[in-house]
SEDREN-746691 format. One record per residue (C-alpha): residue in one letter; x, y, z. Coordinates in pm, whole numbers, m for minus. Layout:
% SEDREN-746691
<residuo=a | xx=X | yy=Y | zz=Z>
...
% end
This chain:
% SEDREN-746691
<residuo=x | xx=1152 | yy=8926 | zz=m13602>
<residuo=x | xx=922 | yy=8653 | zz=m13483>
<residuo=x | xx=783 | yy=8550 | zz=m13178>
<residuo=x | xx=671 | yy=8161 | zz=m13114>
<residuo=x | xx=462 | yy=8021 | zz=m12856>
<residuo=x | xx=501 | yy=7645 | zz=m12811>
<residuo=x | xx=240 | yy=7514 | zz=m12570>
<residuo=x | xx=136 | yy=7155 | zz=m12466>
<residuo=x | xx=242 | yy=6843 | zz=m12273>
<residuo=x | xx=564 | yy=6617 | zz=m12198>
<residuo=x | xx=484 | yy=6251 | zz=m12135>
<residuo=x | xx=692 | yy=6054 | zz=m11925>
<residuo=x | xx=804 | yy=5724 | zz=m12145>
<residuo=x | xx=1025 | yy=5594 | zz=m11833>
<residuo=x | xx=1119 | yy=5738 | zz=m11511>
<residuo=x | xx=1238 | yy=6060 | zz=m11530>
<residuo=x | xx=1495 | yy=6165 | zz=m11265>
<residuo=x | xx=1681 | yy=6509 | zz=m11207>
<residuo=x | xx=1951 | yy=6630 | zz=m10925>
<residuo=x | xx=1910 | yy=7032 | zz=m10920>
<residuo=x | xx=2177 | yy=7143 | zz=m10662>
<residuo=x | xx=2019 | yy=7263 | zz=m10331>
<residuo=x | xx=1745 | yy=6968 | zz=m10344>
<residuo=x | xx=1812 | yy=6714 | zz=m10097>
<residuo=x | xx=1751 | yy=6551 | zz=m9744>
<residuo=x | xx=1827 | yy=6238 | zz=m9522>
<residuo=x | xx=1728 | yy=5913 | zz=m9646>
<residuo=x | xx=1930 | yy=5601 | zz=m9449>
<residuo=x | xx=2151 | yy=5802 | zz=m9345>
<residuo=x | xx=2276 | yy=5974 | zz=m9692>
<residuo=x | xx=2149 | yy=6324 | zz=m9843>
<residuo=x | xx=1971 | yy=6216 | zz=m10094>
<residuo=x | xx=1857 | yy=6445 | zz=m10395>
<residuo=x | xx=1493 | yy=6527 | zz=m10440>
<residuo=x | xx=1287 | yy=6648 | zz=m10670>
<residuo=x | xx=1205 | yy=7006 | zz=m10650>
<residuo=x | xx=822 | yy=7085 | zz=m10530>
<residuo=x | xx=622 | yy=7386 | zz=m10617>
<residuo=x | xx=229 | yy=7532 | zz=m10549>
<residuo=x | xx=m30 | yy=7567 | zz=m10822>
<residuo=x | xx=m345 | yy=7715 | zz=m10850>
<residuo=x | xx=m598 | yy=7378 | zz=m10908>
<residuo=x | xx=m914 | yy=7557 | zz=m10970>
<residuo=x | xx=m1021 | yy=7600 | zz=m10568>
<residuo=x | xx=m688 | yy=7574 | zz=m10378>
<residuo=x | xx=m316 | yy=7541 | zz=m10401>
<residuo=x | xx=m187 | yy=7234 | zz=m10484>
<residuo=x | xx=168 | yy=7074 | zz=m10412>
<residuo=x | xx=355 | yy=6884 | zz=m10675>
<residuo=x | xx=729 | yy=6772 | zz=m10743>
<residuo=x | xx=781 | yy=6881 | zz=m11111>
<residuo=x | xx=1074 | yy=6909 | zz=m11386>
<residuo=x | xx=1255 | yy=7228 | zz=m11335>
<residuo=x | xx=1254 | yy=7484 | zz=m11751>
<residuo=x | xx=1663 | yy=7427 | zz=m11638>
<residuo=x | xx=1656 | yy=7024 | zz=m11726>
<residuo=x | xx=1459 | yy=7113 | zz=m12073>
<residuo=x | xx=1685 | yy=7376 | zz=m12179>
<residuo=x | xx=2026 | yy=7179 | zz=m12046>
<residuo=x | xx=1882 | yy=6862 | zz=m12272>
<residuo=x | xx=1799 | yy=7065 | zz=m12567>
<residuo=x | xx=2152 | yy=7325 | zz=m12522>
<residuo=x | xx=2347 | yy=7023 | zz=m12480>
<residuo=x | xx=2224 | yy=6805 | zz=m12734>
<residuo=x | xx=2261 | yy=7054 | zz=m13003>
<residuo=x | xx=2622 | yy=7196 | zz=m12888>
<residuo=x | xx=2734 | yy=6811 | zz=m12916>
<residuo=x | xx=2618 | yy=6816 | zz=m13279>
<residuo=x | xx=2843 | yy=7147 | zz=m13355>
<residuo=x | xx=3166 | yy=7020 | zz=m13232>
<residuo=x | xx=3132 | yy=6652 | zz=m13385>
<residuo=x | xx=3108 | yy=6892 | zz=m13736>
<residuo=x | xx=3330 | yy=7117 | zz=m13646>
<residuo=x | xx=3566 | yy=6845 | zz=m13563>
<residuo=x | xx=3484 | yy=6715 | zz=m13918>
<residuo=x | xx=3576 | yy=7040 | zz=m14115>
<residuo=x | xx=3933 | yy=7004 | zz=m13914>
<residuo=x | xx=3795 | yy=7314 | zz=m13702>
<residuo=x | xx=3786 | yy=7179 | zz=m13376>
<residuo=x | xx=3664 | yy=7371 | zz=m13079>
<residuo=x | xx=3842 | yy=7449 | zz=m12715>
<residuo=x | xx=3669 | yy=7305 | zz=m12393>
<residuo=x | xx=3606 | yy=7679 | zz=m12299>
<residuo=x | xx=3465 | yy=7724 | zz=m12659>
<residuo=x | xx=3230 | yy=7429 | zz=m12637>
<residuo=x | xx=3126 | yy=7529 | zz=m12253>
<residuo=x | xx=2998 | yy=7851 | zz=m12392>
<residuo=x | xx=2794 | yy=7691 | zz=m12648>
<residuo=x | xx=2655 | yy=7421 | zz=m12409>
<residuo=x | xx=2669 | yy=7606 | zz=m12108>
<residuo=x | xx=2674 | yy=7943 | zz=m12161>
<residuo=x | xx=3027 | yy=7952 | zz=m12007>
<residuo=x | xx=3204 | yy=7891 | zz=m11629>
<residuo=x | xx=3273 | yy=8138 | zz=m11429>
<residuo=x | xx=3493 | yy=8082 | zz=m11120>
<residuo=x | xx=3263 | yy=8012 | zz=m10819>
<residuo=x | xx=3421 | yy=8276 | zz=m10604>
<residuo=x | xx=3391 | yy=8535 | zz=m10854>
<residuo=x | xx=3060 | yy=8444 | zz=m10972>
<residuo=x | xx=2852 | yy=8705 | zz=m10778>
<residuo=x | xx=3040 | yy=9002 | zz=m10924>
<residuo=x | xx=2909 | yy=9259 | zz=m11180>
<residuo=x | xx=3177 | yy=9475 | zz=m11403>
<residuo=x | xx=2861 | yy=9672 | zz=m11499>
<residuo=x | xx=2956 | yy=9700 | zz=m11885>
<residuo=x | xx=2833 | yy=9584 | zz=m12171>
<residuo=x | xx=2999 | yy=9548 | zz=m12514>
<residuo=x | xx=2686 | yy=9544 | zz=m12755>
<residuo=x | xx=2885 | yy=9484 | zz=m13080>
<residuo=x | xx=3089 | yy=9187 | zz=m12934>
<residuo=x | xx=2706 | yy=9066 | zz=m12833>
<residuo=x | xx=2640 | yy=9099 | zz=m13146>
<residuo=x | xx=2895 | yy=8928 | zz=m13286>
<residuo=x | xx=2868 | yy=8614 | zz=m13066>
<residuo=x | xx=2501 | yy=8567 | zz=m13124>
<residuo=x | xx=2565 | yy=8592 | zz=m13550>
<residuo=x | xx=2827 | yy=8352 | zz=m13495>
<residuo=x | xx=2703 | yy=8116 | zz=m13212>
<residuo=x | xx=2344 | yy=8054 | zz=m13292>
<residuo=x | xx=2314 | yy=7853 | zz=m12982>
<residuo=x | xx=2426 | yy=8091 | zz=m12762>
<residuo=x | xx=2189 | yy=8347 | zz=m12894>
<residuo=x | xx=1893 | yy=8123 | zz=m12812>
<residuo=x | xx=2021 | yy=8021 | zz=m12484>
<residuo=x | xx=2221 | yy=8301 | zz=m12387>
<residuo=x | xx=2561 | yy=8315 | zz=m12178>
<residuo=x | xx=2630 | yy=8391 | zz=m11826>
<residuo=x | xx=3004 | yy=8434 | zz=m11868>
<residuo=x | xx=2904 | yy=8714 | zz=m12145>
<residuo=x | xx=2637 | yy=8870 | zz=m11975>
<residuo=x | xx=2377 | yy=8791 | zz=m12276>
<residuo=x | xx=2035 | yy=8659 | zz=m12206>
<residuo=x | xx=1907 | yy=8398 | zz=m12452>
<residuo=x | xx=1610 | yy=8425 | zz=m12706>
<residuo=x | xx=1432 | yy=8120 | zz=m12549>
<residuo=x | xx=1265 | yy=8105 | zz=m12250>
<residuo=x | xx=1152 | yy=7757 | zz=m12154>
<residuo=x | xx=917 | yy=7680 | zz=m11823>
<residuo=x | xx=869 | yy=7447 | zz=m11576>
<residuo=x | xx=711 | yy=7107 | zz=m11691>
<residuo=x | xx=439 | yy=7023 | zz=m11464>
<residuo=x | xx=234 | yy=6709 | zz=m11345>
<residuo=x | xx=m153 | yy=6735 | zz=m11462>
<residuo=x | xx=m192 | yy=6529 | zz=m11174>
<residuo=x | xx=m28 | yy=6647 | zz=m10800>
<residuo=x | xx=304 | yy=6352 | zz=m10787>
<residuo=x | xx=353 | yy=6462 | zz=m10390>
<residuo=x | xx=506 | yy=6031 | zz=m10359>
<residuo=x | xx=797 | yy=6036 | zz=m10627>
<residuo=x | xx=992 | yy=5699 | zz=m10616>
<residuo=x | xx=1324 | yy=5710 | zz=m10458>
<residuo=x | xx=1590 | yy=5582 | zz=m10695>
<residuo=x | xx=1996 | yy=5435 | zz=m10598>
<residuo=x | xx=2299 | yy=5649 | zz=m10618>
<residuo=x | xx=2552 | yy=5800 | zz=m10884>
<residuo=x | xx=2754 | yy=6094 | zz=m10965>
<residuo=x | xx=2726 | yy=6405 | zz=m11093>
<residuo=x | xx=3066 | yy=6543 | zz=m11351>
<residuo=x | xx=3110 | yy=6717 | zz=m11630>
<residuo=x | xx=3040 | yy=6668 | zz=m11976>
<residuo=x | xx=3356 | yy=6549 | zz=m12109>
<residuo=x | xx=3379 | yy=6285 | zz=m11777>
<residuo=x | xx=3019 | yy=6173 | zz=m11870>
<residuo=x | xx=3089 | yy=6177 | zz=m12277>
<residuo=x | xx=3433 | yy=6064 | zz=m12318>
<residuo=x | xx=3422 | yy=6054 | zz=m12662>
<residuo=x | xx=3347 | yy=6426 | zz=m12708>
<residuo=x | xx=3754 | yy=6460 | zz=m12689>
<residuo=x | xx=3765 | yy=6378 | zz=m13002>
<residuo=x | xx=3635 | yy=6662 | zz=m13109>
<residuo=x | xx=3850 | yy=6941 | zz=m12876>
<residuo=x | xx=4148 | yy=7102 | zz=m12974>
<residuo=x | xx=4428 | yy=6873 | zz=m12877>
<residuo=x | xx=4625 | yy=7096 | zz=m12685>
<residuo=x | xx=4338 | yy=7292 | zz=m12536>
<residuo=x | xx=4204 | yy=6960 | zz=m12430>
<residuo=x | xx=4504 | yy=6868 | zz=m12193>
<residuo=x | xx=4585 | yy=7167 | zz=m12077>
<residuo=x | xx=4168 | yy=7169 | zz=m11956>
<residuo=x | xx=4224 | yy=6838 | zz=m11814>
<residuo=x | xx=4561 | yy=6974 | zz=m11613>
<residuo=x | xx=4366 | yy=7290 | zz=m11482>
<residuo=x | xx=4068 | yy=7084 | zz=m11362>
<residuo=x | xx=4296 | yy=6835 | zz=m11188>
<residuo=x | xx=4425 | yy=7139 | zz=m10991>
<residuo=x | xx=4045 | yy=7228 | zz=m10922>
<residuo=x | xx=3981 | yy=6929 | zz=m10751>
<residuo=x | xx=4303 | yy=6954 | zz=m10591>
<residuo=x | xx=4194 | yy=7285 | zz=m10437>
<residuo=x | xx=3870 | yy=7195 | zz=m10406>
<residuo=x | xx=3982 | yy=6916 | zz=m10169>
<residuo=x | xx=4220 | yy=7173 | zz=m9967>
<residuo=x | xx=3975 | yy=7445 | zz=m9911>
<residuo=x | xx=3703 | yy=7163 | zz=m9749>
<residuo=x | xx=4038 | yy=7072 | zz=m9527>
<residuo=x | xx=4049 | yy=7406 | zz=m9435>
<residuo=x | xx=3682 | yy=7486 | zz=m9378>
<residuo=x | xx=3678 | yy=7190 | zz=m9162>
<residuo=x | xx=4011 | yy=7327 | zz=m8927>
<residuo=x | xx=3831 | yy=7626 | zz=m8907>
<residuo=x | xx=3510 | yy=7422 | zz=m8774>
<residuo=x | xx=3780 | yy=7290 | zz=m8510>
<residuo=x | xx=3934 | yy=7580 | zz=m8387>
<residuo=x | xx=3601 | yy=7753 | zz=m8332>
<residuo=x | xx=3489 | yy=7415 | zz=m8109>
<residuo=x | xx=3817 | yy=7421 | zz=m7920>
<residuo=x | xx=3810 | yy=7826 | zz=m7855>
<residuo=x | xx=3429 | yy=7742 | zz=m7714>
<residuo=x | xx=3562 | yy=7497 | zz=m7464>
<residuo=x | xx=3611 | yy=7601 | zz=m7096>
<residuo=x | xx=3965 | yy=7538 | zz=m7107>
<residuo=x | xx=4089 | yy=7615 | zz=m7488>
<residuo=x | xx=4422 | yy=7388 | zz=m7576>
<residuo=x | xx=4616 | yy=7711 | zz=m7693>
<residuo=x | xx=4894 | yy=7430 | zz=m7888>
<residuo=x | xx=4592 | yy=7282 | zz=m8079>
<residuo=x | xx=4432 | yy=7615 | zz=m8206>
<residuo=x | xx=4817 | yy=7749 | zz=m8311>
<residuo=x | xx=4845 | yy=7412 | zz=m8492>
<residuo=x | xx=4565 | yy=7434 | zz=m8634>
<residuo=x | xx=4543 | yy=7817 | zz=m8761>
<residuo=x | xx=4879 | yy=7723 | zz=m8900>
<residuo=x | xx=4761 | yy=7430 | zz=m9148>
<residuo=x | xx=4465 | yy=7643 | zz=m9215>
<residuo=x | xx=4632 | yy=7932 | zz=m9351>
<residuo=x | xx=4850 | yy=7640 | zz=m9506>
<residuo=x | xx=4582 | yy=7478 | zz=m9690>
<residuo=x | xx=4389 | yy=7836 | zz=m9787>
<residuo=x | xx=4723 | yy=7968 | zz=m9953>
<residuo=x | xx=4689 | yy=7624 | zz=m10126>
<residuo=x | xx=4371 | yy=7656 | zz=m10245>
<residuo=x | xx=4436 | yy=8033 | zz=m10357>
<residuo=x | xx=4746 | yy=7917 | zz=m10558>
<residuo=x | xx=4585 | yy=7634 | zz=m10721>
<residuo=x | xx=4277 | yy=7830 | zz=m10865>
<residuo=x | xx=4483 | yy=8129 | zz=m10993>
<residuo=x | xx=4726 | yy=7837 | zz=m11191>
<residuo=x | xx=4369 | yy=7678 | zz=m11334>
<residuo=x | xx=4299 | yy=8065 | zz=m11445>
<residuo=x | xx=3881 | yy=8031 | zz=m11294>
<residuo=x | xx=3805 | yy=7715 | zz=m11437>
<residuo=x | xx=3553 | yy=7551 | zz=m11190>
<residuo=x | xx=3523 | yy=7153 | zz=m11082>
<residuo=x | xx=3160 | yy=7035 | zz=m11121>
<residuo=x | xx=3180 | yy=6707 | zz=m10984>
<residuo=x | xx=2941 | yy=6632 | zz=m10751>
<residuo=x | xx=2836 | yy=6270 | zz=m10568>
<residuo=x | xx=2491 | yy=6141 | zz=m10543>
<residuo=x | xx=2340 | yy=6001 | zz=m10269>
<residuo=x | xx=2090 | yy=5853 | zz=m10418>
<residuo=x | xx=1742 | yy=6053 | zz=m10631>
<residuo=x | xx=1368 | yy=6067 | zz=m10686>
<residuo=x | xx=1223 | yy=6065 | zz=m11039>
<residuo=x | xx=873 | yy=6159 | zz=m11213>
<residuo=x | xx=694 | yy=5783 | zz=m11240>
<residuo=x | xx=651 | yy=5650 | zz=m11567>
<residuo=x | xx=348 | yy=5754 | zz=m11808>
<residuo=x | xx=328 | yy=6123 | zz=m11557>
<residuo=x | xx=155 | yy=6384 | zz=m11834>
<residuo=x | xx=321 | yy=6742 | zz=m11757>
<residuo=x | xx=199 | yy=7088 | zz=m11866>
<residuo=x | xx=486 | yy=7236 | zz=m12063>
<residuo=x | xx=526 | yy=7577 | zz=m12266>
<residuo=x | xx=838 | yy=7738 | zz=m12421>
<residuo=x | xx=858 | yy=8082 | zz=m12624>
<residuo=x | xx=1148 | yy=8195 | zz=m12847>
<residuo=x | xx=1123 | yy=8575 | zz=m12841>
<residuo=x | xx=1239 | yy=8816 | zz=m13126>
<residuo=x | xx=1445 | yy=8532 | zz=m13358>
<residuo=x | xx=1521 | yy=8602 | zz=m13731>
<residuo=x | xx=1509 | yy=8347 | zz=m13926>
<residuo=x | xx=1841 | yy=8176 | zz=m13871>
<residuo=x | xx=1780 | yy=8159 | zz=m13476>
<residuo=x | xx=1400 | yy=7971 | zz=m13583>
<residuo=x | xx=1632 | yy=7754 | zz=m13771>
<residuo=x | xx=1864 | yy=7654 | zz=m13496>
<residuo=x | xx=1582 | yy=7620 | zz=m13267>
<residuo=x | xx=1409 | yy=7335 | zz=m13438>
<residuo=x | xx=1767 | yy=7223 | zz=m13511>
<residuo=x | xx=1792 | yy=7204 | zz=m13108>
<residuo=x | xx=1448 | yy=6979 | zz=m13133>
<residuo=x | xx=1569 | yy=6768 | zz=m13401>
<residuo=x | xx=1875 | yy=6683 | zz=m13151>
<residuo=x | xx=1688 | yy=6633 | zz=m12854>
<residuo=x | xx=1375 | yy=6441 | zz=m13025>
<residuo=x | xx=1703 | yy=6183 | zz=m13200>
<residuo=x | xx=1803 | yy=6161 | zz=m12794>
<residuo=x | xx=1473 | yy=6135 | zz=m12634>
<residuo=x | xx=1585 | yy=6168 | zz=m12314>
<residuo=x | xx=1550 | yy=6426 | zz=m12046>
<residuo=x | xx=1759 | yy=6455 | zz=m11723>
<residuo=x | xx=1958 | yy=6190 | zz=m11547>
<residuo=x | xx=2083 | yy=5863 | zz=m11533>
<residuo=x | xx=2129 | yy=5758 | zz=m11910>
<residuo=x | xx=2325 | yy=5459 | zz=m11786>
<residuo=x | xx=1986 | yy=5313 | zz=m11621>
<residuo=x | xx=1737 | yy=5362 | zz=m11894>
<residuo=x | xx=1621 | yy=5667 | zz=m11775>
<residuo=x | xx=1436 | yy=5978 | zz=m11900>
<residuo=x | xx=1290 | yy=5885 | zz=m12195>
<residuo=x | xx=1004 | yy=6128 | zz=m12332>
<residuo=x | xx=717 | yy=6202 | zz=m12558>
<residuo=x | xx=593 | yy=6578 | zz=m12611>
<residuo=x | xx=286 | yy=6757 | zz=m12846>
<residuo=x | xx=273 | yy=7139 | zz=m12846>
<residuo=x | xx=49 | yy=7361 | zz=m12997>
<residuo=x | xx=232 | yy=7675 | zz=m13187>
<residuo=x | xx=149 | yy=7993 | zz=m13220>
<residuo=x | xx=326 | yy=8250 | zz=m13409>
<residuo=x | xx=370 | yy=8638 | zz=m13414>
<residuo=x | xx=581 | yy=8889 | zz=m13668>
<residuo=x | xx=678 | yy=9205 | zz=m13491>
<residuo=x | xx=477 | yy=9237 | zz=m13224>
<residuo=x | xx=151 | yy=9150 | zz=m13386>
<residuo=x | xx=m132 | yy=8931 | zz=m13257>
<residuo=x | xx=m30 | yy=8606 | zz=m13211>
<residuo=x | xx=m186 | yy=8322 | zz=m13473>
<residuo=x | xx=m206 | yy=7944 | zz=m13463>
<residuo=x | xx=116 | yy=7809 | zz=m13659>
<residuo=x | xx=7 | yy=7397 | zz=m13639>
<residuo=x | xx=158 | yy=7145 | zz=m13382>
<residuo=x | xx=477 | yy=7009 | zz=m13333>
<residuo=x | xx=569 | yy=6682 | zz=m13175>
<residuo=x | xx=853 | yy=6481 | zz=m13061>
<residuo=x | xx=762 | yy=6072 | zz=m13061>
<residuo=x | xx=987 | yy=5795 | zz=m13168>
<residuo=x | xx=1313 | yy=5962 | zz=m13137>
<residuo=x | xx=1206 | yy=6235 | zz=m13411>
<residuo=x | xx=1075 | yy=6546 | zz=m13481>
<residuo=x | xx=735 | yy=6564 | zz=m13688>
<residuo=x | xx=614 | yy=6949 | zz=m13691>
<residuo=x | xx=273 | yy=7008 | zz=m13942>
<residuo=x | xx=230 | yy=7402 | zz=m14007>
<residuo=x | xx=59 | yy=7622 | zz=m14279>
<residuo=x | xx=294 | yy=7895 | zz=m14171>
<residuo=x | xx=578 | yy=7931 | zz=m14417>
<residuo=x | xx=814 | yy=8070 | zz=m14174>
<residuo=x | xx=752 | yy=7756 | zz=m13958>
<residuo=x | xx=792 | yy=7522 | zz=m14231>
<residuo=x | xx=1102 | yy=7701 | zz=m14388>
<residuo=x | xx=1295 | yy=7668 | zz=m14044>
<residuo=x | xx=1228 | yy=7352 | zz=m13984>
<residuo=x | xx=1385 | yy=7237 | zz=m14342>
<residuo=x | xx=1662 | yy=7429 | zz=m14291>
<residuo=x | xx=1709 | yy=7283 | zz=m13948>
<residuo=x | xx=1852 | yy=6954 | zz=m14100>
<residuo=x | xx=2117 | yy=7115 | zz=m14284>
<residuo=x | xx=2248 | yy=7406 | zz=m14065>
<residuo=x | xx=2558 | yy=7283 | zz=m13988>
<residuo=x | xx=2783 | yy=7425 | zz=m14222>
<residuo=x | xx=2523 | yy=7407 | zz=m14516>
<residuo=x | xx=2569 | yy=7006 | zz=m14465>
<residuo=x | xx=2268 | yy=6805 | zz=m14453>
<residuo=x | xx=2215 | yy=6638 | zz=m14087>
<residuo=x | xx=2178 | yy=6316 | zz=m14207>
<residuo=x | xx=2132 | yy=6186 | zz=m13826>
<residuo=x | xx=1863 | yy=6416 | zz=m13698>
% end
C-alpha cells in the first residue's frame, strides 16, 4: 500500500468564488454568501484570511471524474441510476431529517466490495455507506492575508443534473424520471414544511399577545398540522431523496492571480486507487475550474505540488512534481509507481483509452 504526499500551491487564473452553506450576511438588504475566514500562525501572530474550503477541491475533482464514468458507462449501454451516480459523485444523500442518526453497524465485506468496484468512492469515501475515503485534501490558503474579497452578483445553487442537463443522457431512463418525480415532491414538501414553520412562528406571536385571538391560533394549529402531515407524506412517497436547491443572494470570490498554500495525501491506495487518483487530476486539470459560477468565467486555476511517496509505512521520499497548467496534467517522477499510475490513468475506464483527458 502506498502513501502520497502532494504539497504546493493553487494559483488563481480568474476569480474564484464558492457558496459553503452556513456562510453568509446582509449586503443591500439580501444574505449574501461569503467566503469562509480562518486564523493562521504568520510567524509572530495570528493572521485572518478568507480561503478555499479542502470541500470545493475534493467536490471539483469527485465530480469531474464521476461525470467521466457515467458518459462511459452510458457508452458500453450500462447506464447508471441518479442514486448510483450520487454515490460516486457525492458519496450518496441521505434524507435531511434522518441524517444525524447512527445504526452503529458496519458491513466490512459490502465495504469492500464497493471500494473494488467504485474506485471513486474508495478515494472519496461515502456518507450514505458509512466509508471514509482514501484522500484527504486541505484547505487552500492565501500566501498573502485576502481579509477584502470582492463581492460578486447573484445565482442559484441546484443539483447536478439541473446544472448539467446533458448528464441525462447518461441515467437509466426509467430511474431518471422516476428521480425527477420524487424530487418534484421534495420541493413540494420542502415548500409546505417552511409554510408550516412559519404558522408556527404566528401562533407563538399571537399566544404572546395580551389578549390572544383564540379563532386565529385554532386556525392556524389546524393548517399547521395540515401542512406537516403534508410534508411527512410527501417525503416518505420520494423514499429520502433530498432537494438541494438553494438561491443566491449574491457571493465573494478569491481575486485573480491570489497564490494559495495547498496539500492533499492519499493514504494506504494499491495501485488501482493511485490510478484513479491521477485519473481524478486528469479530469479536473481538462476542466480547470474550481468552485462556482461556470456561466461567468469563473474559477479557473493553475496548481504545482511537490510529491512525496511512502510504501507501507516507510519514510517518506521525494517522488518529482506534478502540475496542472493549460487544462492538463504534466506529472515528472523517477518513481515507477508514480509513473505507472499516471499511464494507466488515461485508460481506466473500462481498459479504453481516455482520449479527452
Amino acid at each position: 500500500m502506498w502513501d502520497l504526499v502532494m504539497d504546493g500551491t493553487i494559483t488563481a487564473d480568474s476569480d474564484i468564488s464558492v457558496s459553503p452553506p452556513g456562510h453568509k450576511k446582509k449586503e443591500g438588504g439580501v444574505d449574501a454568501l461569503t467566503l469562509p475566514e480562518k486564523f493562521f500562525w504568520d510567524r509572530t501572530h495570528f493572521v485572518k484570511t478568507v480561503y478555499i474550503p479542502g470541500s470545493t477541491v475534493r467536490g471539483a475533482l469527485r465530480n469531474a471524474a464521476a461525470r467521466a464514468v457515467a458518459a462511459a458507462r452510458a457508452a458500453g449501454q450500462r447506464p447508471m441510476t441518479p442514486k448510483d451516480f450520487l454515490l460516486v459523485a457525492k458519496g450518496g444523500v441521505k434524507d435531511r431529517k434522518k441524517a444525524g442518526e447512527d445504526e452503529r453497524t458496519v458491513d466490512h465485506e459490502a465495504m469492500a466490495r464497493l471500494r473494488r468496484e467504485e474506485p471513486i468512492v474508495s478515494l472519496f469515501g461515502a456518507m450514505a455507506e458509512k466509508i471514509a475515503g482514501r484522500w484527504q485534501i486541505g484547505d487552500a490558503v492565501p500566501d498573502e492575508p485576502l481579509t477584502a474579497p470582492s463581492h460578486k452578483g447573484r445565482g442559484a445553487r441546484s443539483h447536478p443534473f439541473q446544472r448539467e442537463p446533458d448528464l441525462a443522457g447518461f441515467m437509466d431512463a426509467t430511474a431518471y424520471k422516476d428521480f425527477l418525480e420524487s424530487d418534484r415532491k421534495v420541493v413540494e414538501a420542502n415548500l409546505a414544511e417552511g409554510e408550516a414553520e412559519d404558522l408556527g412562528a404566528k401562533i407563538r406571536r399571537e399566544k404572546r399577545r395580551p389578549a390572544p385571538d383564540p379563532e386565529k391560533i385554532e386556525g392556524w394549529t389546524e393548517e399547521k398540522e395540515r401542512l406537516e402531515d403534508k410534508t411527512k407524506a410527501l417525503r416518505e412517497e420520494a423514499g429520502g431523496a433530498v432537494n438541494i436547491q438553494q438561491p443566491l443572494g449574491g457571493w465573494q470570490a478569491i481575486p485573480e492571480g491570489a497564490r494559495m498554500r495547498h496539500r492533499m495525501r492519499i493514504r494506504n491506495a494499491d495501485a488501482d486507487e493511485l490510478a484513479w487518483a491521477f485519473f481524478a487530476l486528469r479530469r479536473l486539470a481538462r476542466d480547470g475550474r474550481l468552485g462556482a459560477h461556470e456561466s461567468r468565467g469563473e474559477g479557473y486555476f493553475s496548481a504545482e505540488y511537490g510529491l512525496r511517496l511512502a510504501e507501507d509505512d516507510g519514510d517518506f521520499e521525494d517522488a518529482g512534481t506534478l502540475r496542472i497548467a493549460d487544462f492538463a496534467l504534466h506529472v515528472e517522477s523517477g518513481a515507477p509507481v508514480i509513473r505507472t499510475a499516471f499511464e494507466r490513468s488515461a485508460g481506466v475506464l473500462d481498459g479504453v483509452a481516455d482520449e479527452t483527458a
